[in-house]
Backbone as numpy.savetxt, mean C-alpha at the origin, in Angstrom:
# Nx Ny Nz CAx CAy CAz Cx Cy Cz
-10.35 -2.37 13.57 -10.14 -1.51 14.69 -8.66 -1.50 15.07
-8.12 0.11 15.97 -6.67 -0.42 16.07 -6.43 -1.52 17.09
-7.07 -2.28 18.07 -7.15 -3.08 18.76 -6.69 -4.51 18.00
-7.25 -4.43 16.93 -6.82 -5.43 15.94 -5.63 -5.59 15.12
-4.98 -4.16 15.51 -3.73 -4.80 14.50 -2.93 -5.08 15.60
-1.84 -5.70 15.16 -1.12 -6.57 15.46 0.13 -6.47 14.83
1.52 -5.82 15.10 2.72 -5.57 14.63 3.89 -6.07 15.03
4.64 -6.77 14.25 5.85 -7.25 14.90 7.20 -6.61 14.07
8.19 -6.06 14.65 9.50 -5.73 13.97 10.57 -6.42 14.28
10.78 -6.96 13.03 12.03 -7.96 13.36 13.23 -7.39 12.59
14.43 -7.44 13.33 15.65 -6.50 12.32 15.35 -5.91 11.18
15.02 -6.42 10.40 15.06 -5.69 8.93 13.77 -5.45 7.94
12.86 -6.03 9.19 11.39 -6.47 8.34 10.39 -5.67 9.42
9.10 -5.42 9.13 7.92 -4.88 9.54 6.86 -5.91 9.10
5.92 -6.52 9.94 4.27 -6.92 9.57 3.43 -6.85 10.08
2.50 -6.30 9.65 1.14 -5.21 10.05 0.06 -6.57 9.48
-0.85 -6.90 10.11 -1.93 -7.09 10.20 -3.16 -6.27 10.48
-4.47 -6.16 9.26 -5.12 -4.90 9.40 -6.74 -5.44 9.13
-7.55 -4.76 9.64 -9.10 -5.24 8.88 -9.09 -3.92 8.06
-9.89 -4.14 7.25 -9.90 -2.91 6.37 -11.04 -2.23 6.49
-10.89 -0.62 7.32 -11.50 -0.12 7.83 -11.07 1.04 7.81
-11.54 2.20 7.71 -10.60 3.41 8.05 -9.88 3.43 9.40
-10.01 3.04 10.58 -9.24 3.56 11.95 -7.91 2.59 11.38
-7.70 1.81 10.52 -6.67 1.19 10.27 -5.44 2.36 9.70
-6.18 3.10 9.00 -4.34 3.99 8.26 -3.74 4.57 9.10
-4.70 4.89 10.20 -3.41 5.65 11.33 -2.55 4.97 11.94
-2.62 3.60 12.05 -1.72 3.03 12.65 -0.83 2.30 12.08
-1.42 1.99 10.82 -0.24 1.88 9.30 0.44 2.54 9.23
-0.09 4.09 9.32 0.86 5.23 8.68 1.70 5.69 10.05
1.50 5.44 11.24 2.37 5.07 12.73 3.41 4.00 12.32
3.18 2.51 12.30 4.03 1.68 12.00 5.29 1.60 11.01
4.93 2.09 9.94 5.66 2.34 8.70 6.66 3.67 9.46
6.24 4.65 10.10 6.59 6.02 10.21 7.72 5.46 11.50
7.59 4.66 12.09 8.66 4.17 13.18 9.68 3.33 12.85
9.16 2.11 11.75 9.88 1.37 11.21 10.87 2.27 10.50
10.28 3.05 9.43 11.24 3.97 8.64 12.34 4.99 9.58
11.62 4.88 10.66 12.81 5.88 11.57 14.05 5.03 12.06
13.35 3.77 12.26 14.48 2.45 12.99 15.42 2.21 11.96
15.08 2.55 10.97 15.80 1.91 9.77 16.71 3.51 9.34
16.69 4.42 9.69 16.94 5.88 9.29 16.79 6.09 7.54
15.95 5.69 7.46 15.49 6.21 5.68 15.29 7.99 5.72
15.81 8.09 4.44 16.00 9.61 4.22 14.36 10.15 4.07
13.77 11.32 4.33 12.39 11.83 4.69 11.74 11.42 4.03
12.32 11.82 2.04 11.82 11.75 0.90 10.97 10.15 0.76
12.00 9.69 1.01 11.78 8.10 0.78 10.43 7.65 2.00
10.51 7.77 2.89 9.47 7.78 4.22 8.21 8.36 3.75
8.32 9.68 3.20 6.85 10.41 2.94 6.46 9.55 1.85
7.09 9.30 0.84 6.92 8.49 -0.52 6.35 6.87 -0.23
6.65 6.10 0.35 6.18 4.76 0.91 4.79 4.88 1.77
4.63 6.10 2.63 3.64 6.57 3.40 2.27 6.82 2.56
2.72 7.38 1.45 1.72 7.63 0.85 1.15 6.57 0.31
2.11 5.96 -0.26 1.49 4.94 -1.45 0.91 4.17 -0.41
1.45 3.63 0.82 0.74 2.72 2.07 -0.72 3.30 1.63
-1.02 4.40 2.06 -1.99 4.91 2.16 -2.99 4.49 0.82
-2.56 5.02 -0.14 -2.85 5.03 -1.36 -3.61 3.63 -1.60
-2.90 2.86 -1.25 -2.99 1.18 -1.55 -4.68 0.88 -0.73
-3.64 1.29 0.75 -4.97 0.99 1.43 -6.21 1.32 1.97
-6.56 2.91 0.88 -7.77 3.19 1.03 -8.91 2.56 -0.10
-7.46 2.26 -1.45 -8.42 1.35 -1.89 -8.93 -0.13 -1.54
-8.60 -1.03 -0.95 -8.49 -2.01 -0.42 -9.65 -1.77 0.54
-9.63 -0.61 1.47 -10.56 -0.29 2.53 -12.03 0.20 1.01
-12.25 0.84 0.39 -13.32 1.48 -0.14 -13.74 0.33 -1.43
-13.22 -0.72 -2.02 -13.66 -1.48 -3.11 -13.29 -2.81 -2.81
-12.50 -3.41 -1.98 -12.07 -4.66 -1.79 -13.17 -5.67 -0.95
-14.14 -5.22 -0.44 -14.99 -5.98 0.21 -16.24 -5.08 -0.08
-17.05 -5.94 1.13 -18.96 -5.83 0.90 -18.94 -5.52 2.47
-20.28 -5.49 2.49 -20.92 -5.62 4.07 -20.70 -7.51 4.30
-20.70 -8.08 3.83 -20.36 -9.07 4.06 -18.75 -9.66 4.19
-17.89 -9.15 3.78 -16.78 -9.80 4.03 -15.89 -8.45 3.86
-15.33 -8.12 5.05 -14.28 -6.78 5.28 -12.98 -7.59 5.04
-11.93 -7.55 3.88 -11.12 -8.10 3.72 -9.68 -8.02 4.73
-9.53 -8.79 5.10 -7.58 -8.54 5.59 -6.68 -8.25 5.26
-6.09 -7.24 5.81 -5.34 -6.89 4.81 -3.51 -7.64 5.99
-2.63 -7.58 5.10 -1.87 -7.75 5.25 -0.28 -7.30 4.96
0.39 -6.42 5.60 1.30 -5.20 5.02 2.53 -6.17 5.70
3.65 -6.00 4.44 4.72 -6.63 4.98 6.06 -5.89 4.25
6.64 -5.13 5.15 7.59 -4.00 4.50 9.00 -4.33 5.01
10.37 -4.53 4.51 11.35 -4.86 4.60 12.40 -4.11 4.10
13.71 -4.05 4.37 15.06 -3.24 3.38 15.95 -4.52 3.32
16.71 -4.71 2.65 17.82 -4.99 2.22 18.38 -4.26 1.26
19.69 -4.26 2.16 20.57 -3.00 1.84 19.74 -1.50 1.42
19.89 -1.38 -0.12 19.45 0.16 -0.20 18.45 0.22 -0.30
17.34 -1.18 -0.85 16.34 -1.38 -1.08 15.32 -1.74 -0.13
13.98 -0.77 -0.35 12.81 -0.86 0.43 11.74 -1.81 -0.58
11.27 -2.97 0.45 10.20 -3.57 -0.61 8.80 -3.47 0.21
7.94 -3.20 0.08 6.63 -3.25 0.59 5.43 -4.03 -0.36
4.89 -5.64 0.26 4.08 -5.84 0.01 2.69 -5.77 0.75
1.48 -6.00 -0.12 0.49 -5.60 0.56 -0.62 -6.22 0.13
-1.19 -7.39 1.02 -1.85 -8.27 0.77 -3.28 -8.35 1.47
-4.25 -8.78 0.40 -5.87 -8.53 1.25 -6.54 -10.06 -0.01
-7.84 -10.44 1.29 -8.30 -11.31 0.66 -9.68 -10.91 0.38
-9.92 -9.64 -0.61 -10.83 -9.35 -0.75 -10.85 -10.04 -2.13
-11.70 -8.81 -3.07 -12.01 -9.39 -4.55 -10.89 -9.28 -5.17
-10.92 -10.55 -6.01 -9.65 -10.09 -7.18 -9.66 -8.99 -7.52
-8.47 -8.03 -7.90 -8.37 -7.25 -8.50 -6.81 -6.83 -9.09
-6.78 -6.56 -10.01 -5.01 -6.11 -10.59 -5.49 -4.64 -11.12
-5.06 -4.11 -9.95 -5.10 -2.48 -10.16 -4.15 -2.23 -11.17
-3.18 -2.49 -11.66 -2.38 -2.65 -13.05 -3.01 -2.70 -14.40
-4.06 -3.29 -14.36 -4.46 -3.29 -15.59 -5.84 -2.34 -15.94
-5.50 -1.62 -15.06 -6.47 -0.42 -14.95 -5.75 0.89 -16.53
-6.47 1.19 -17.77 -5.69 2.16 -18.61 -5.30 3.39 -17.45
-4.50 3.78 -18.49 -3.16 4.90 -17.47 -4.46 6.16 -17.74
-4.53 7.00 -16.68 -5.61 8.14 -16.25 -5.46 8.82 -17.33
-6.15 9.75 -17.54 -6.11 11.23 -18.23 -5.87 12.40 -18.42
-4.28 12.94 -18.15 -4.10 13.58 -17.59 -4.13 15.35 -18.29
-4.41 15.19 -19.58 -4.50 16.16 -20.21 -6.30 17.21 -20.17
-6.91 16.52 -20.05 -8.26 16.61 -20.04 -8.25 17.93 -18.77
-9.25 18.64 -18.87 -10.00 19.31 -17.80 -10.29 18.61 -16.58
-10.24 18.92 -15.11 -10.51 18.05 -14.22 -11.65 17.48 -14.33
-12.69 18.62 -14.79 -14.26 18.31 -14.94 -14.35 17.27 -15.62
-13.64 17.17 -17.04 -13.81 16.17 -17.74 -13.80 15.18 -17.75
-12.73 14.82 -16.76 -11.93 13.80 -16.77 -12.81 12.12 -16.10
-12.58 11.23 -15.97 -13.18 10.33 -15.59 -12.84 10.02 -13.95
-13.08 9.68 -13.21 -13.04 9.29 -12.14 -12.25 7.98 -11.69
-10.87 7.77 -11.00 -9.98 6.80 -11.08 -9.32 6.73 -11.75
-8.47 5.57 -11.58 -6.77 6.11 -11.87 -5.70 6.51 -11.39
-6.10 7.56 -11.06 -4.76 8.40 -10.37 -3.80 7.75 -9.39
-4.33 6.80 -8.64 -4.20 6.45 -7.18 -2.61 5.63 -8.09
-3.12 4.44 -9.21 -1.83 3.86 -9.53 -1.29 4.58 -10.31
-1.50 5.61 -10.72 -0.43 6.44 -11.50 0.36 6.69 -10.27
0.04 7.53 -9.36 1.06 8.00 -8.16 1.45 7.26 -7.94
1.66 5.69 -7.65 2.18 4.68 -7.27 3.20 4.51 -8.14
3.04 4.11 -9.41 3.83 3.95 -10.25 4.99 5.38 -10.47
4.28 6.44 -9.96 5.45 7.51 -10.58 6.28 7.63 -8.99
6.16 7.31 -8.06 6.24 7.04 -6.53 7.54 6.09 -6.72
7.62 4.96 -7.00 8.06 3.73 -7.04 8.94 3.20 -7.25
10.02 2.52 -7.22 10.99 2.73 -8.68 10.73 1.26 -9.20
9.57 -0.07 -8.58 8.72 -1.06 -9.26 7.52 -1.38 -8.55
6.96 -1.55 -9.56 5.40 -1.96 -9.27 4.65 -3.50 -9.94
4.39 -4.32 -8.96 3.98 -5.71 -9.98 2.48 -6.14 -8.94
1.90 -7.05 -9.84 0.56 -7.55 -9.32 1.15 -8.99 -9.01
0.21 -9.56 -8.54 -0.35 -11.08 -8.61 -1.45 -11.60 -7.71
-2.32 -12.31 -7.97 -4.03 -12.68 -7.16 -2.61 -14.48 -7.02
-2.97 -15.07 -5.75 -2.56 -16.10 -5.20 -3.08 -17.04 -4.26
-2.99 -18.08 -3.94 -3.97 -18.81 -3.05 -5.04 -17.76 -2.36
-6.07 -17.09 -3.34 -7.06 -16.61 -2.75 -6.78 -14.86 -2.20
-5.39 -14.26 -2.44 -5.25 -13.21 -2.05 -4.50 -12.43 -3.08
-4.96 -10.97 -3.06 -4.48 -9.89 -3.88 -3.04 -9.81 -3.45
-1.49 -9.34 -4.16 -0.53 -9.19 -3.77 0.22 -8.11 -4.58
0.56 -6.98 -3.80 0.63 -6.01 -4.74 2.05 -5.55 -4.44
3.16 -5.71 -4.59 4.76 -5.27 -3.95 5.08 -4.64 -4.98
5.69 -3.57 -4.27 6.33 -1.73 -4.84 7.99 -2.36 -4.23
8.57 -1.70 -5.15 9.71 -1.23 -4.55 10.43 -0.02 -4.04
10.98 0.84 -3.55 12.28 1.83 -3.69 13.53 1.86 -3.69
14.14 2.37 -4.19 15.62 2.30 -3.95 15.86 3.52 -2.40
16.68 3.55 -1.43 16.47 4.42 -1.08 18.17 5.64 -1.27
18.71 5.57 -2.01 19.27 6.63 -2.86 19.09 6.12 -4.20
């Protein structure tokens, strides 16, 4: 719920605390959208991080948990200098969306298989993308340059 998150901005850093739920992206995609203004990042770069936020965390919200355990998520977005890093952490099920094969993009839509796409856009979004599962939590940090 948004009652539940919980945001702190410290000079150069952003951290979002989230249950993973849908009423959560609006206030992700609020937080990020203020931080990126505090910080004056160029639009491109803002819409581009926004998304993938998104991107990240609808999967996290739709496959990362059960009725039994709604995972936490945990968003922690920073610059130094030109560079934007956003990690994004949940203690749901393992998973390395990375090692998912690259989508299909030649195929008919009809044809095509279902998933994928989400880390292709990430990856073509990005200018790095890395996994790692860690004391019990998924950790997924993107980078941008922002020129």
């Amino acid at each position: 719920m948004i009652d539940k998150l919980r945001s702190k901005v410290a000079s150069m850093q952003l951290t979002v605390e989230l249950d993973a739920e849908m009423e959560s992206l609006a206030s992700a995609d609020k937080a990020v959208g203020d931080f990126a203004e505090s910080m004056s990042w160029p639009e491109e770069v803002t819409f581009k991080v926004k998304l993938v936020v998104e991107e990240i965390l609808m999967n996290v919200i739709s496959y990362g948990g059960d009725r039994a355990h709604r995972p936490r998520i945990m968003l922690l977005l920073s610059q130094c200098n030109d560079l934007v890093s956003l990690e994004i952490s949940d203690d749901g099920t393992a998973y390395d969306p990375l090692s998912a094969p690259p989508p299909d993009l030649e195929s008919e839509l009809e044809d095509r298989p279902i998933g994928g796409l989400g880390v292709h856009l990430i990856r073509e979004l990005m200018d790095s993308v890395s996994y790692k599962f860690e004391d019990g939590r998924n950790h997924l940090l993107v980078t941008k340059a922002l020129r």
